[in-house]
C-alpha positions in Angstrom: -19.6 -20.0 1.2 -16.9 -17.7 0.4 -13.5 -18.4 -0.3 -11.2 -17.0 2.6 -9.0 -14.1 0.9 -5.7 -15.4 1.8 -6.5 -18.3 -0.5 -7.6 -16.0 -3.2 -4.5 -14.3 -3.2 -2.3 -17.3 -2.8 -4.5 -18.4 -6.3 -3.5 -15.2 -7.8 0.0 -15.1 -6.4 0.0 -18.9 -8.8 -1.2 -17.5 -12.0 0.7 -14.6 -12.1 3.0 -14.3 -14.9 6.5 -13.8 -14.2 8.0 -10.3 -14.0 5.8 -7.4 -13.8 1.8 -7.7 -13.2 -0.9 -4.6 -14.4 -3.4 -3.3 -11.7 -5.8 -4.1 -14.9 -4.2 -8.2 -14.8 -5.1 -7.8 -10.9 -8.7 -6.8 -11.7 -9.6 -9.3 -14.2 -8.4 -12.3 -12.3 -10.2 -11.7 -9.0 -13.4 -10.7 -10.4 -15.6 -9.7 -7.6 -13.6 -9.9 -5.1 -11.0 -7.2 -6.6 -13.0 -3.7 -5.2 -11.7 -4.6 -1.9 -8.2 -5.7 -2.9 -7.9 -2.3 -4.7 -9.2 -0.4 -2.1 -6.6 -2.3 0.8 -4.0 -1.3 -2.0 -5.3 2.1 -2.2 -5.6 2.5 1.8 -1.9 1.3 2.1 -0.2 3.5 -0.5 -2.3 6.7 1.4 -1.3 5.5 4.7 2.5 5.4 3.2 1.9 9.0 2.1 0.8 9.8 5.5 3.6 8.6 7.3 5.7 9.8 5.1 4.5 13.9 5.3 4.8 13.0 9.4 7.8 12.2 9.0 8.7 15.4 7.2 7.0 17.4 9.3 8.5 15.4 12.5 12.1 16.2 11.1 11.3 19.7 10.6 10.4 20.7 13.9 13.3 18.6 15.1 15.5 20.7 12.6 14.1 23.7 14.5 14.8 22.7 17.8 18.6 21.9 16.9 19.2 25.4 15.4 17.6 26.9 18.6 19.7 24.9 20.7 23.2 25.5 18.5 22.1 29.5 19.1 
């Protein structure tokens, strides 16, 4: 049987040294269960990327509306 996840993590979460952790630390300590980990990681950073370039885009065309309104 499989160890849920969330207990995984809260394992991890206990060994981890203070201060800053490597992604390589990460790796190591979960084994097999790190590809998915890394790729949830992975998946969040390019959905904040996403959002982000929406967001830039959103205020853009917001920008143009204004100046075509001030006009």
């Amino acid at each position: 049987m499989r160890v849920p996840t969330s207990e995984v993590l809260d394992d991890l979460m206990r060994q981890a040294p203070p201060g800053e952790t490597t992604l390589a630390w990460i790796v190591e300590h979960l084994r097999d269960r790190s590809f998915g980990i890394v790729m949830l990681l992975i998946g969040i950073l390019a959905l904040c990327a996403a959002l982000a370039s929406i967001a830039v885009t959103a205020a853009a065309v917001w920008g143009t509306v204004e100046a075509t309104l001030l006009l």
